[in-house]
Residue, then its C-alpha position, 0 to 999 in steps of 0.5 A: x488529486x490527479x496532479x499530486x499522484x503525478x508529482x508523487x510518481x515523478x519523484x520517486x522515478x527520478x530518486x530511483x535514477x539518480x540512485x543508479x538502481x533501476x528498481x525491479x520490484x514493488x511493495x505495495x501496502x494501502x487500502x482502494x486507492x491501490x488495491x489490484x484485487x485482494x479484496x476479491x478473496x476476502x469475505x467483504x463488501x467492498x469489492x470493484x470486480x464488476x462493471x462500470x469498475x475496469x471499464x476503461x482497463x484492458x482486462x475489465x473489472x480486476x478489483x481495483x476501485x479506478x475505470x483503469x490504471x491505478x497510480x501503481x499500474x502508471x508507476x510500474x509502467x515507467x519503471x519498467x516494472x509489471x503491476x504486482x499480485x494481489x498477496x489474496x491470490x492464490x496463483x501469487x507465489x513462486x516467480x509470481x512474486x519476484x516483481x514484487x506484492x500489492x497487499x493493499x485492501x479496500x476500507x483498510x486503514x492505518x487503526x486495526x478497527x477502521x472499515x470493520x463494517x464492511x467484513x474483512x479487510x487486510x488492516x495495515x498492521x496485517x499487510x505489514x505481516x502478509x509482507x513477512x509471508x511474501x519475504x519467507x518465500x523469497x529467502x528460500x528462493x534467494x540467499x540472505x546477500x541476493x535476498x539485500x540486493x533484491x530489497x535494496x532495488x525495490x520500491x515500497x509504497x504505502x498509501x492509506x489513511x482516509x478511511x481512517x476518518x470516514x470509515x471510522x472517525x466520521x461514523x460515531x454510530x458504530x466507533x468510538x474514536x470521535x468520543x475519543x479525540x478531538x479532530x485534530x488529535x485523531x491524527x496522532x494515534x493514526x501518525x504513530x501508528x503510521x510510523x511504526x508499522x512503517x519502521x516494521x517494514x522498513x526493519x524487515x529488510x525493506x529499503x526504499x518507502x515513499x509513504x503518503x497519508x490521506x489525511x483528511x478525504x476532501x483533500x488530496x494525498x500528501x506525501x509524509x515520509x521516504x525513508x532511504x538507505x541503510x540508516x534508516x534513521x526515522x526509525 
């Protein structure tokens, strides 16, 4: 796993370089895997803001769900850009938001109903809406023409998916999805659903997404989409 989050970061290092812009801000949607700690204000049970969580990271136990750095913190590094706000703070506002927002929420997945169990959680559909609050904000900071040139500069990340399976298709006692679908159809609801809250994204003026869908949680992430440009044709 360790090797593909490394090969993810490197793509996306080089295509920002190659693209001659230096991204300056960062998007993050997704669910433990990246979540910097927005699940420290919400009423949930899945929450990493104690030890051993942060053991190895310098400001101790912050909500993420690593000892350390996420693949985001080590993203940031090399871009040159700082590890975004959790979007649940309440100090993530003003200049705060100008290197960009982690919306990303532990148990959250791709289905609005998936990780329910544990209590609150920002689904991706929600994340997507979040995102829609954090752009308000920038254009009464920004005109609409800067607004475009701060998107185009910035990455969005979306990392989910797992839960999707084992904090919902693998629990048959509390969803009905297994009933529902067959193993490999589960994927299809959770793939469209994918691909349309991304197209949302990408049509509220984000330019720049590497999307990567944690199909099945014995397997490592994949990367599955990157849309780029102004064609936007995926969507």
């Amino acid at each position: 796993m360790k090797t593909m989050w490394w090969l993810i970061i490197v793509a996306l290092v080089f295509h920002v370089v190659e693209g001659s812009a230096q991204a300056i801000a960062l998007f993050v949607f997704g669910d433990s895997l990246v979540d910097n700690g927005n699940n420290n204000f919400l009423s949930s049970i899945a929450k990493s803001n104690y030890y051993p969580y942060g053991v190895d990271f310098n400001g101790g136990p912050t909500g993420r769900f690593s000892n350390g750095k996420t693949f985001v913190d080590y993203l940031g590094d090399l871009l040159g850009v700082p590890s975004p706000p959790p979007f649940a703070d309440p100090t993530t506002y003003g200049t705060r938001i100008l290197g960009g927002v982690n919306y990303a929420s532990a148990a959250a997945g791709i289905l609005d109903e998936t990780g329910q169990h544990y209590g609150q959680r920002y689904s991706l559909n929600q994340q997507v809406i979040n995102f829609e609050t954090t752009l308000g904000q920038l254009r009464k900071m920004m005109s609409g023409a800067d607004l475009s040139r701060y998107l185009a500069k910035s990455i969005a990340l979306v990392v989910i998916g797992s839960n999707d399976y084992i904090n919902n298709y693998l629990l048959p006692s509390m969803y009905p999805s297994s009933y529902n679908y067959r193993p490999p159809r589960i994927c299809q609801p959770s793939s469209q659903s994918l691909r349309s809250t991304t197209c949302g994204t990408v049509q509220r003026g984000a330019k720049e997404i590497c999307a990567t869908w944690n199909s099945t949680p014995w397997m490592h992430p994949k990367p599955t989409s990157h849309w780029t440009g102004p064609s936007r044709k995926m969507c």
